[in-house]
C-alpha positions as CSV (number, residue, x, y, z in Angstrom):
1,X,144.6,-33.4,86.3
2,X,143.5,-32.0,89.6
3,X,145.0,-28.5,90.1
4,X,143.1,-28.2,93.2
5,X,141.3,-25.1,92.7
6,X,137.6,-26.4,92.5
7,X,136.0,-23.7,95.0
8,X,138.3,-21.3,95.7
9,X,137.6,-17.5,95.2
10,X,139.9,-14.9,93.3
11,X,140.3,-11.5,92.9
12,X,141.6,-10.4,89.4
13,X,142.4,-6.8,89.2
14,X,142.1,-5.3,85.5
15,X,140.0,-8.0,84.7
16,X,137.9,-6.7,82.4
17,X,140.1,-6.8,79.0
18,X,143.6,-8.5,78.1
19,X,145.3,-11.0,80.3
20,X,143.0,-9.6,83.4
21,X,140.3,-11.1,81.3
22,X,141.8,-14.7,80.3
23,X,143.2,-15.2,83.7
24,X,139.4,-14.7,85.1
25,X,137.9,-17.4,82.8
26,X,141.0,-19.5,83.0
27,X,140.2,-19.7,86.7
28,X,136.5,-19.9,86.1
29,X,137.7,-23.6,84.0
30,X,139.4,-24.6,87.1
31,X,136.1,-24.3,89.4
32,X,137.3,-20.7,90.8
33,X,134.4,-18.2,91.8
34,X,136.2,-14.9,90.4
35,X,135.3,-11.3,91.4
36,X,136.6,-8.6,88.2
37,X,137.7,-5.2,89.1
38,X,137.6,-2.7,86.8
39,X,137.4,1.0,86.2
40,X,136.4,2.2,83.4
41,X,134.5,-0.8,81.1
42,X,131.6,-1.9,82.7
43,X,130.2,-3.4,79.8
44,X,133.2,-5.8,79.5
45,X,133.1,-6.0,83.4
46,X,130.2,-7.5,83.0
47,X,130.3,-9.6,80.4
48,X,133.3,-11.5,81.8
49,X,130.7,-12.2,84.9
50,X,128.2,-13.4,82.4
51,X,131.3,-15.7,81.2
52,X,132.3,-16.9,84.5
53,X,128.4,-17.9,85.7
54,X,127.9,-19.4,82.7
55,X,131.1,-21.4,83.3
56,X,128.8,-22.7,86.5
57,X,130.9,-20.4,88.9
58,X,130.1,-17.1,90.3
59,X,131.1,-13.9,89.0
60,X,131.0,-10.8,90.4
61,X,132.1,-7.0,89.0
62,X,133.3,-4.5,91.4
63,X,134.1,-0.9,90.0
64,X,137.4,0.3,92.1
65,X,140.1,2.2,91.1
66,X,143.4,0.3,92.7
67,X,145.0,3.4,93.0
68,X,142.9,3.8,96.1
69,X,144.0,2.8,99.0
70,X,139.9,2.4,100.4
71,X,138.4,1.2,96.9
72,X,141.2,-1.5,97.6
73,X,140.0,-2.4,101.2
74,X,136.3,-2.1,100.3
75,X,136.9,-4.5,97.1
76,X,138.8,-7.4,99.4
77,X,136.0,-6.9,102.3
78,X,132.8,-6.6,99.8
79,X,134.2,-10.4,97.9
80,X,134.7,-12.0,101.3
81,X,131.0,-11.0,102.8
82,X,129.4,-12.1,99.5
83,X,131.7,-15.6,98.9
84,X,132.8,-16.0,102.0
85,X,136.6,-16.3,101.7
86,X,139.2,-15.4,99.2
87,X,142.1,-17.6,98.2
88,X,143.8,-16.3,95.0
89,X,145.0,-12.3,94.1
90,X,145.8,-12.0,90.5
91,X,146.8,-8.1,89.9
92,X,146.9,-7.3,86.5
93,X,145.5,-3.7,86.0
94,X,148.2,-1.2,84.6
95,X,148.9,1.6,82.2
96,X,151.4,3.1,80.2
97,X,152.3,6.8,79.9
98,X,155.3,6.7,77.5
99,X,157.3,9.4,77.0
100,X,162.2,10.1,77.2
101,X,162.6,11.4,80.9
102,X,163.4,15.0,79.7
103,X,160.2,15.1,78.6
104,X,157.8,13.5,81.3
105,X,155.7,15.4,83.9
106,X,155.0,15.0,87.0
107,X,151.4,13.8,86.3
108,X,152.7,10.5,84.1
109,X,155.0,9.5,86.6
110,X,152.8,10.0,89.4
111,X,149.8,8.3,87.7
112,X,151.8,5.2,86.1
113,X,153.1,4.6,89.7
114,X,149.8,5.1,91.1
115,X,148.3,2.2,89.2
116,X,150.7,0.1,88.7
117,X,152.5,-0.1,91.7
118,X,150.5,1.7,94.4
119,X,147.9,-0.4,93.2
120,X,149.4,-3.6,93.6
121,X,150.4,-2.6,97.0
122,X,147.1,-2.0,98.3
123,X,145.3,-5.0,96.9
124,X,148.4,-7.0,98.1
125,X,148.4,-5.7,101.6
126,X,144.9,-6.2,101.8
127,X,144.6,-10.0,100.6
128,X,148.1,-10.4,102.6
129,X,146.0,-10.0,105.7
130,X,143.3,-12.9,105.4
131,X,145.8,-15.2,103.7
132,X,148.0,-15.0,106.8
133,X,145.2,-15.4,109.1
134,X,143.9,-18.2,107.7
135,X,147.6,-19.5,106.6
136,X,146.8,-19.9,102.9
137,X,146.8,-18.3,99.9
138,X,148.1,-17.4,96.2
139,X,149.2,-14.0,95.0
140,X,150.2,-13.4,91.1
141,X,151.7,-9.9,90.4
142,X,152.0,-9.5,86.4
143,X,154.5,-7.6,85.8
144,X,156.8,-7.0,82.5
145,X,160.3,-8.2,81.1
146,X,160.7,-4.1,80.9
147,X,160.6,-3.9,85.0
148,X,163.6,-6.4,84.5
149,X,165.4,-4.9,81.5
150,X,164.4,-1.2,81.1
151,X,162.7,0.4,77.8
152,X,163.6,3.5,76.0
153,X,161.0,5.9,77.1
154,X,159.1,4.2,79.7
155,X,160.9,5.1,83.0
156,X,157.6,5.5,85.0
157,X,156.7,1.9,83.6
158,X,159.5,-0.4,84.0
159,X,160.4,1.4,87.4
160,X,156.5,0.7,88.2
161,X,157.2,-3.4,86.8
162,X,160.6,-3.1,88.5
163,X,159.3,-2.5,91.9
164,X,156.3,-4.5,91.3
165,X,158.7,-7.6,91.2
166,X,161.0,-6.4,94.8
167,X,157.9,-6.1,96.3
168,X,156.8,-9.8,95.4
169,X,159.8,-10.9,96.4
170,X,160.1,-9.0,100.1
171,X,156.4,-10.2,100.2
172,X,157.4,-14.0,99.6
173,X,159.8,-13.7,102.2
174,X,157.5,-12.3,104.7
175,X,154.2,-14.6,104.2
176,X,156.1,-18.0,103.6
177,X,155.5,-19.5,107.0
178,X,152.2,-18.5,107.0
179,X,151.7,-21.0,103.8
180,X,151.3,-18.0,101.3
181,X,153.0,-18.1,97.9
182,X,153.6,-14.9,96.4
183,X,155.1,-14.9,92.6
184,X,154.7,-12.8,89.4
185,X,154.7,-13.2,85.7
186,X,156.9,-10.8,83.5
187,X,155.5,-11.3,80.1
188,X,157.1,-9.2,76.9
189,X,154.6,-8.3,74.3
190,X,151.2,-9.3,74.3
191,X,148.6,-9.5,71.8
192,X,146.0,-7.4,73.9
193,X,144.1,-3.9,73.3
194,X,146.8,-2.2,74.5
195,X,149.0,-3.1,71.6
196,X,147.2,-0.9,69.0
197,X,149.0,1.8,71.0
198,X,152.4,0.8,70.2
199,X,153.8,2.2,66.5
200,X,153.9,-1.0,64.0
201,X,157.6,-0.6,64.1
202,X,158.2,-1.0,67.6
203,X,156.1,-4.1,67.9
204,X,158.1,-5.4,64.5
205,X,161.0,-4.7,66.6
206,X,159.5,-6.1,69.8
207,X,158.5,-9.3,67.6
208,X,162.3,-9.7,66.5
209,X,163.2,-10.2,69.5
210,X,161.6,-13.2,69.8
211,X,163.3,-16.6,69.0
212,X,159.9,-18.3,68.6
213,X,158.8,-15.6,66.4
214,X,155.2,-14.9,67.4
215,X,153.8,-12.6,70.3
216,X,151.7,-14.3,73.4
217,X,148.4,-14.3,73.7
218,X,146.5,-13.7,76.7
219,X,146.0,-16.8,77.3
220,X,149.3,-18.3,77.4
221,X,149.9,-15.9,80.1
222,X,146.6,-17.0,81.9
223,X,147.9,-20.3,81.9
224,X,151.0,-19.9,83.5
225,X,148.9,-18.2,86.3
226,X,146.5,-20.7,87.0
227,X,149.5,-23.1,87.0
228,X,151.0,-20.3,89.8
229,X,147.4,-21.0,91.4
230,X,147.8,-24.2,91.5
231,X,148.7,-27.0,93.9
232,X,151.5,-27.9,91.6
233,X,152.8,-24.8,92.4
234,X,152.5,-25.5,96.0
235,X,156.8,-25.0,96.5
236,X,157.3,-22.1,94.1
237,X,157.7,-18.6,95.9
238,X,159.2,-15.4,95.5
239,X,159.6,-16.2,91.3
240,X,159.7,-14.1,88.3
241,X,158.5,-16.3,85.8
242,X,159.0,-14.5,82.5
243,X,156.8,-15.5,79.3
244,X,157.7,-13.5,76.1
245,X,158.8,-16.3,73.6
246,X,162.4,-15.7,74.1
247,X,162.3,-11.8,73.5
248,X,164.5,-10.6,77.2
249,X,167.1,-13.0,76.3
């Protein structure tokens, strides 16, 4: 089936490791050139580029940190003068700081909000401005079931994922006529690098919640974005798609 995506470009923040990762090769499949930010693993960075060419696309690995308002700007200007366009935002790169409210500093509220939502605004507002101009384009903001639900000591986090998703939606509402479909993907718990954080009883716990009794894997969350991508998608906007085998309800 035709998703039409064959030579479109993509940005895919946090694309390095994880769903950032499967989401940049999932693309790749679909004919999508796919530039990887990162921060911190350039080896990975780089080896997801390797991945991409070899998938007879082309791949590129920019080092920004999304909290940055410039790196943000110089990411989204640097892909367009090297491919010549961008169609597709896929923001992925987050963090957690876990910690009960009467406990958190400043510093892991500031930082998780930073990242995870600071960051999405400034790659959003800065792939928002060629997609209206040229009256196209796709953005996926991945977000959690915990922005929707809460989480015992993750304040910073879900009100990171929580405003993550109003901002999707405001955004939806403002690019629609100008062809742009703006949607996110609130997945529960994923079988990624960053679950070897989490204490084996809180992902036991997290896995009975379940009803199809298994975690995702990053690539069943890839796939729901390339579908998101896609022309199929073409009348979805302003969404919050959530894929975590049953564990929100």
């Amino acid at each position: 089936m035709d998703l039409g995506l064959a030579g479109k470009v993509a940005i895919v923040t946090g694309g390095s490791l994880g769903i950032g990762q499967a989401c940049a090769l999932a693309l790749a499949r679909e004919g999508v050139s796919v530039a990887v930010n990162y921060r911190r693993h350039d080896k990975e960075a780089n080896a997801v580029v390797g991945q991409v060419d070899a998938l007879g696309q082309r791949g590129l690995a920019v080092k920004a940190d999304v909290s940055s308002f410039a790196d943000a700007e110089g990411m989204v200007r640097e892909v367009v003068a090297k491919f010549g366009r961008l169609d597709i935002l896929v923001c992925n790169a987050g963090i957690t700081w876990d910690g009960v409210i009467w406990k958190m500093t400043e510093e892991q509220f500031d930082t998780v909000i930073g990242v995870n939502l600071k960051g999405y605004f400034n790659y959003n507002r800065a792939a928002a401005q060629i997609f209206k101009d040229q009256k196209s384009g796709k953005i996926v903001n991945i977000s959690s079931i915990n922005g929707l639900r809460g989480k015992f000591a993750q304040c910073n986090y879900a009100a990171s994922k929580g405003g993550e998703i109003a901002m999707s939606k405001s955004l939806a509402k403002e690019l629609g006529k100008f062809n742009v479909n703006v949607n996110v993907v609130a997945p529960g718990m994923v079988l990624t690098d960053m679950m070897k954080n989490v204490a084996p009883e809180f992902q036991q716990a997290a896995l009975n919640e379940t009803v199809l009794g298994r975690f995702a894997t990053p690539e069943d969350v890839a796939n729901l974005v390339v579908f998101l991508c896609s022309d199929l998608a073409r009348h979805v906007t302003g969404e919050v798609v959530k894929i975590d085998g049953g564990q929100y309800i």
